[in-house]
N, C-alpha and C positions, 0 to 999 in steps of 0.2 A: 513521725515518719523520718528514717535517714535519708542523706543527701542518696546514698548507694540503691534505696528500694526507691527514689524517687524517681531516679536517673533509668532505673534497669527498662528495659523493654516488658513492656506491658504484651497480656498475649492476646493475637490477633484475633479481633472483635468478625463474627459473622454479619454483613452488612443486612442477609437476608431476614437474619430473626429478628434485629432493630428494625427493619419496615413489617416484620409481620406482625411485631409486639404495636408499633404506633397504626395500622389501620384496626386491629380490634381493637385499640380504644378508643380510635373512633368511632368505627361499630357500636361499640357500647354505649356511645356520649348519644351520638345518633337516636339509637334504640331506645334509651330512656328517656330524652327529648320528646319522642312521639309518643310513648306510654302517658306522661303527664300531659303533654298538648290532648292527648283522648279523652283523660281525667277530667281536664280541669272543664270541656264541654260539656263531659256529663254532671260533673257538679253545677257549672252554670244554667245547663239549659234542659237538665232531666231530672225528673221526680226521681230521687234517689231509693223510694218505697214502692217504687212499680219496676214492671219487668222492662221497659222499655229504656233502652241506652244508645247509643253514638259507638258502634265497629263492636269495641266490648267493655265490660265493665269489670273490673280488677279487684273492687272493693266487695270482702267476704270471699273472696277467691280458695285461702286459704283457711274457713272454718270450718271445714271436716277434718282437719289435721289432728292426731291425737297430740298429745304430750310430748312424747318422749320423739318422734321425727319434728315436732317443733322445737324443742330443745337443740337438736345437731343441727337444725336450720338457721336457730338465730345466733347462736352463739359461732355457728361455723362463719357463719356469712358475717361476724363481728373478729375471727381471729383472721379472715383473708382482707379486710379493709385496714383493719392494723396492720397487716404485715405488706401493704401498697403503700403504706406511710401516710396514710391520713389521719389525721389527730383528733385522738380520743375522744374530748370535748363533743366535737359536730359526730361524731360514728355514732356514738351511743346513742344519741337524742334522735340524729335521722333512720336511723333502723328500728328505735319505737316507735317511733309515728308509721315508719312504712307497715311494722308489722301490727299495727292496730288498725291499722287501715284496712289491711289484707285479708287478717282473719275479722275482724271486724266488721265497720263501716263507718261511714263521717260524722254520726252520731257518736262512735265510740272513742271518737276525738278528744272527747269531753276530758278523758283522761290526763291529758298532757295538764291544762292548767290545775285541774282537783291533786296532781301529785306536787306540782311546783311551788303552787302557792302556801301550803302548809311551810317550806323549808324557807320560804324568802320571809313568812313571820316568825320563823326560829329567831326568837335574841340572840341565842350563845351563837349563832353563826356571826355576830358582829365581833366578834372578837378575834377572830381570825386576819382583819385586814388591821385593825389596833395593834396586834403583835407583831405583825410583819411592816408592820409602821414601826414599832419600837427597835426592832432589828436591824432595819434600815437606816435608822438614824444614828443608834450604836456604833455600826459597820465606819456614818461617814465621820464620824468622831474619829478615828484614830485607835476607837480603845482596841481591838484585837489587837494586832501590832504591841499594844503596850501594855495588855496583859501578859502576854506570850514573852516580851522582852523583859517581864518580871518573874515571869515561872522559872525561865533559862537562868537566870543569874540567881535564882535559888537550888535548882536542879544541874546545871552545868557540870560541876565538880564529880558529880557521879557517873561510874559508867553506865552509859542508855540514859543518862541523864535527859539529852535533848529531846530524844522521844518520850520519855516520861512527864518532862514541859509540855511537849506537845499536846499528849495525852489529857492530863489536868487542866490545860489551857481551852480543853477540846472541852471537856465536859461542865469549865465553868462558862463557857460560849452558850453549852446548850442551854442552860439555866436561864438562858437572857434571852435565846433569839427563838427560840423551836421549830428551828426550820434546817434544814442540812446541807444545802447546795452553798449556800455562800460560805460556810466553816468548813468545811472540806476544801473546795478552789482558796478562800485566805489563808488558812494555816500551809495549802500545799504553797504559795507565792510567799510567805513568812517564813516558815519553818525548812522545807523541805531544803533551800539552799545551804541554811550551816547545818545542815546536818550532812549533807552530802558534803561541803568544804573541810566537816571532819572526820569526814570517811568513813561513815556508817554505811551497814550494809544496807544495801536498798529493797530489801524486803522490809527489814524492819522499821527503815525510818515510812516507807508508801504506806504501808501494815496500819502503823500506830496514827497517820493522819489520818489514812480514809475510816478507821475502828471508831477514831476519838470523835471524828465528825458524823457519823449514824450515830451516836447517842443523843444527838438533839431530836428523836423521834420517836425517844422513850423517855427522856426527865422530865418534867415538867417546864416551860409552857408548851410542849408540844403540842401543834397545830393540829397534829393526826389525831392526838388524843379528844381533842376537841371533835373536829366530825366524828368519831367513832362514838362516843359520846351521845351527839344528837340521833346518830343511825340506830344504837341499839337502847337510847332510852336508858342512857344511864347518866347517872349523874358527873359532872365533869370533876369535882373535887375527891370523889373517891377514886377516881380513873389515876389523878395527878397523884395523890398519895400514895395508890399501888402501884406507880413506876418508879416509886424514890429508888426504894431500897434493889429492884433489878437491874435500874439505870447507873447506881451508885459500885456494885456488885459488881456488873461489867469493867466498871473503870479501872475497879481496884485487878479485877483479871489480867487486862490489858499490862498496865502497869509492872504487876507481879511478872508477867511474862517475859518482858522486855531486859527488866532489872534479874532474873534469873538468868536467862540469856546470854544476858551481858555480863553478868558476873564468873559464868563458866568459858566463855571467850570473849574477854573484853576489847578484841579488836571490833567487832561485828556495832560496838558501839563507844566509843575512846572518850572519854571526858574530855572537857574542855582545858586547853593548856594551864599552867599555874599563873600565871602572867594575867591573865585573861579572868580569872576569879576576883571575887568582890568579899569584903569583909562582912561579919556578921553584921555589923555595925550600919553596913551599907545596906543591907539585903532587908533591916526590918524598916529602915528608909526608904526602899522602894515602896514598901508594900503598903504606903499611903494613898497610892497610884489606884490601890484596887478595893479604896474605901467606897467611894462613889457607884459603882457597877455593881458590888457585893450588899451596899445598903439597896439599890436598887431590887436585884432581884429578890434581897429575903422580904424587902417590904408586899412585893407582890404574889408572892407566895406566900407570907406571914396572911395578906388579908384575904387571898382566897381558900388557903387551909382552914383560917379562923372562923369563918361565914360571916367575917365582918361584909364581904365584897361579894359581888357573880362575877363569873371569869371575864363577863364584860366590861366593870369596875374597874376589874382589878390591871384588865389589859390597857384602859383609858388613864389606868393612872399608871403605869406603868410604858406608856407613851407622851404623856407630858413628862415622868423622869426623864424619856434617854433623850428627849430635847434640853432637859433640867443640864444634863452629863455633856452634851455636843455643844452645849453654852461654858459649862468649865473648861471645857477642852478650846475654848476656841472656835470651832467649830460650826455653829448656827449661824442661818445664814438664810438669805431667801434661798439660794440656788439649789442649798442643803435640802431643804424643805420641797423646796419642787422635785427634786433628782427622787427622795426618800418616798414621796406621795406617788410618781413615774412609777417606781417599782411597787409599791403595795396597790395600786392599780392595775398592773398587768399581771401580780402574780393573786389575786384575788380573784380578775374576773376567772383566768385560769381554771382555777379551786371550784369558781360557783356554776363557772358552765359545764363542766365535767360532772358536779352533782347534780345538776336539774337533766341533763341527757342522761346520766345512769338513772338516776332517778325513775326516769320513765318509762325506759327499758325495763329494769329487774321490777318496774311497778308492774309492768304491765304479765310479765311473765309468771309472776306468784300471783297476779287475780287470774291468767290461764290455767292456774294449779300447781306451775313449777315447782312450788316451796314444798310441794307434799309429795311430788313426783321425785325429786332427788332426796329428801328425808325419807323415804321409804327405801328409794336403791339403796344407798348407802347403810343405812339401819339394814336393810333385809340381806346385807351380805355376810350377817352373823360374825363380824366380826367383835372382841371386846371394845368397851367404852373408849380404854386410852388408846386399843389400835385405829379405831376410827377419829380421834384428837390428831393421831400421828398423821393420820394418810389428808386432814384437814390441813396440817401445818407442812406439808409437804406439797399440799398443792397453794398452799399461800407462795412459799418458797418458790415456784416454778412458776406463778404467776407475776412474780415480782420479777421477774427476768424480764419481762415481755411487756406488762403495762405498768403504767402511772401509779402511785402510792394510791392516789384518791381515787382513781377507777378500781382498780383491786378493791378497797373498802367499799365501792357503793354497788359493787358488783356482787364480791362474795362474801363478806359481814350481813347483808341481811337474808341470804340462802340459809349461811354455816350458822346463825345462833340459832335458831329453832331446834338443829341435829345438836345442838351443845347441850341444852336443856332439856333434851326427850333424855339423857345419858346420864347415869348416877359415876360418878367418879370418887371410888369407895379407898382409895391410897395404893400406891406402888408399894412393893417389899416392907410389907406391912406397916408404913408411912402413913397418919392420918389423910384422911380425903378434902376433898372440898364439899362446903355446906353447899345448898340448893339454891339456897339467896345468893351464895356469890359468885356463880357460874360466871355470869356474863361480865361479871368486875376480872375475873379471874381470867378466862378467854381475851380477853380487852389487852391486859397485859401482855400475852402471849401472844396475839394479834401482833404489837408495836415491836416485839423481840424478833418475829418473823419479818415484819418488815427490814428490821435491819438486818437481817441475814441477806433478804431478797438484794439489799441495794451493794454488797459486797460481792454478790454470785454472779461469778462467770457463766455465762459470756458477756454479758449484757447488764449487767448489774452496774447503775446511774453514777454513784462512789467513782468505779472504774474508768470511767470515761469523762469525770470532772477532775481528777487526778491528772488524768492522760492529758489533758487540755493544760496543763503547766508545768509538765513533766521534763527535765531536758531532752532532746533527740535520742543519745545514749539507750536512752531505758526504755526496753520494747514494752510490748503489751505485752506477753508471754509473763515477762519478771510483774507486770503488775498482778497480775492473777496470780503468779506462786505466793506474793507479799499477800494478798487477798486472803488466801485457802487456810493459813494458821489461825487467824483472827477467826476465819467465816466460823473454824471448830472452834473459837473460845467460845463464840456466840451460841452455838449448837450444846455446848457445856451447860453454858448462863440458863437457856433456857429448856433443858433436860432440869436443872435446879428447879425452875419455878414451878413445872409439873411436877416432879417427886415431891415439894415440900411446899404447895401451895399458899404456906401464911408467910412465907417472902413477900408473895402480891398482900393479902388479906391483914396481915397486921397492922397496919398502917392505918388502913377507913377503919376496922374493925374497933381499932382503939377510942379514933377520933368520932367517927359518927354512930358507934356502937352498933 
């Protein structure tokens, strides 16, 4: 915000709708208060199996409801609690218990723990706070910073060079951390100032951080790929293998774009002065710097591609490396250790409460029939196979504006794979199709491509607003969303690719696991 929209006169507030908004909500706090004060008597002190209750009895209230007015009920009464700003996490989980309760009864409670308990004995869910253990401890190393200050002093002399560092710096980030919020806010507090001190335009240098840092949510170890993974029953090393080459594919997009760009008006991107350059001689001395990080990640992806490893192995040894790396660097530490364990604590439980409340929600809503109530709308509106992928990946798109990566997943991946699999995908413009076996490997990929669309889309798109958070005053939100809109279409490009020519995803497992 400028000092000038800081300063300006704000416009004057109705004092009357501030007190009419604050007594309905108390109305409402009220009102619900006494619904469960009625509840919880008649669960204590009335046969739940006889007609006899305490004022009235609420449970089953709602099981004449067909399908489809339950469907605009829960999902309504789920996008007006998001949009009050309560977090996801508690929404979803307390609006399945309300709505099992309602069209149910206290027996149908039973559901909550029979959905939970399966995902807390998932192994591969352990490896999601391993990973984000390893990232965390990476981060307190130093090493971004001093990859990024090795790309530039290879890249510099080019024009668009720094955002082209950026870029590669972005995407050897992802390979390490699979996570996207903290690569995106680092590289924009690293990066974003010499590029701006050398006067790059500010679409492309905002562009090429927020691009470079949503690749961590499609290369491997992607976090996402993991729960998407357990949700749809696929295997986590065929998922990693068919994001190499989309995740790699982008990079090299980005890059080409920048470097075209810059080459047809090299102000928009200036290399770095002559003065300021480093000898070759210097440049293959740095790149000792990024022995350590680079034997790290291929060792962790060597042994989960190999099957020496489970992604759980492979994330445990892959989290004593980046302690291995945060001790070369200096770095280890108790403090280190407590700060890195702080955050894989808070962004874990995160992760897990948001799956056990979706969980119970979308559980509950496919044993009401949902799952066959929306495969049938959508199938019965005669549309073709890839128009109904399209209107799929356009409503991930439009989802990803508004909720959480991991609610998106546990909400609509196990609706949308069912409608993926009733659908033969016979090839675009006479382009081979995909087999039957690889639907859900192949959807999977396209799933993590749309998410990183989602997180670049205006208006609300996460990228945009962790940028904004380290952005100087200067640079409104307007220019971050123009810098946005190029990239959002290389992405929309990449991933028009992986559907016209589906062994971009498939080649990879196909080779490897036959």
């Amino acid at each position: 915000m400028t000092t000038q929209t800081a300063n300006a006169n704000p416009a004057p507030k109705n004092p009357l709708i501030g007190k009419l908004g604050t007594w309905l909500m108390i109305l409402a706090t009220v009102g619900l208060a006494f619904v469960i004060c009625v509840e919880m008597i008649n669960i204590l002190f009335f046969d739940p199996y006889s007609d006899e209750y305490f004022l009235f009895r609420s449970a089953g209230s709602l099981s004449g409801v067909e399908i489809g007015p339950l469907t605009y009920l829960m999902f309504g009464s789920l996008m007006v609690a998001l949009m009050m700003g309560l977090p996801l996490a508690f929404v979803t989980g307390g609006l399945g218990v309300m709505f099992v309760y309602l069209v149910g009864d206290t027996a149908m409670l039973n559901i909550v723990p029979s959905r939970i308990f399966p995902m807390m004995t998932n192994s591969d869910l352990a490896a999601i706070p391993l990973f984000i253990f390893m990232a965390s401890m990476l981060e307190r190393a130093g090493l971004i910073e001093e990859m990024f200050s090795v790309v530039y002093k290879w890249m510099g002399g080019l024009s668009g060079g720094l955002a082209v560092a950026t870029i590669l710096a972005s995407t050897i980030l992802a390979a390490m951390v699979g996570v996207i919020g903290a690569a995106v806010v680092t590289m924009g507090i690293i990066a974003l100032p010499a590029m701006l001190k050398r006067g790059y335009d500010h679409q492309i240098a905002l562009g090429s951080i927020m691009a470079g840092g949503t690749l961590g949510i499609l290369i491997p170890p992607s976090i996402l790929a993991i729960l998407y993974a357990v949700v749809a029953q696929q295997s986590v090393g065929e998922l990693y293998l068919g994001s190499i080459i989309p995740g790699l594919m982008l990079s090299v997009t980005y890059v080409s774009y920048v470097l075209i760009r810059s080459w047809i008006n090299p102000k928009l991107g200036p290399p770095v002065p002559l003065e300021e350059r480093v000898s070759m001689r210097e440049k293959l001395r740095l790149l000792k710097s990024l022995i350590a990080p680079l034997i790290l990640v291929f060792l962790v992806l060597g042994l989960l591609f190999g099957g020496v490893a489970t992604p759980v192995e492979a994330a445990g040894i892959g989290s004593f490396g980046a302690m291995l790396v945060a001790w070369k660097h200096g770095a280890l530490s108790i403090a280190a250790l407590r700060d890195a364990s702080v955050t894989t604590t808070k962004a874990s439980a995160m992760v897990l409460w948001i799956m056990f409340g979706a969980s119970v929600f979308v559980g509950f809503y496919i044993l009401q029939g949902g799952q066959a109530f929306i495969t049938e709308t959508i199938l019965g509106i005669g549309l073709s196979p890839y128009a109904v992928l399209f209107l799929l990946m356009l409503l991930l798109v439009v989802l990803g504006m508004f909720l959480d990566w991991v609610g998106i997943l546990l909400l609509a991946v196990p609706i949308f794979i069912p409608i993926v699999e009733a659908l033969n995908f016979d090839g675009l413009f006479g382009f081979p199709g995909i087999e039957t076996a690889d639907v859900v490997l192949w959807f999977g990929v396209l799933y993590l491509v749309n998410m990183q669309m989602s997180f670049l889309s205006p208006p609300f798109g996460y990228a945009l607003f962790y940028i904004r958070g380290v952005c100087p005053p200067e640079i409104s939100m307007a220019t971050i969303f123009r810098s946005a809109l190029v990239f959002l279409g290389l992405q929309a490009f990449g991933l028009f690719l992986c559907i016209v020519f589906p062994a971009i995803v498939t080649y990879l497992p196909n080779l490897v696991y036959g």
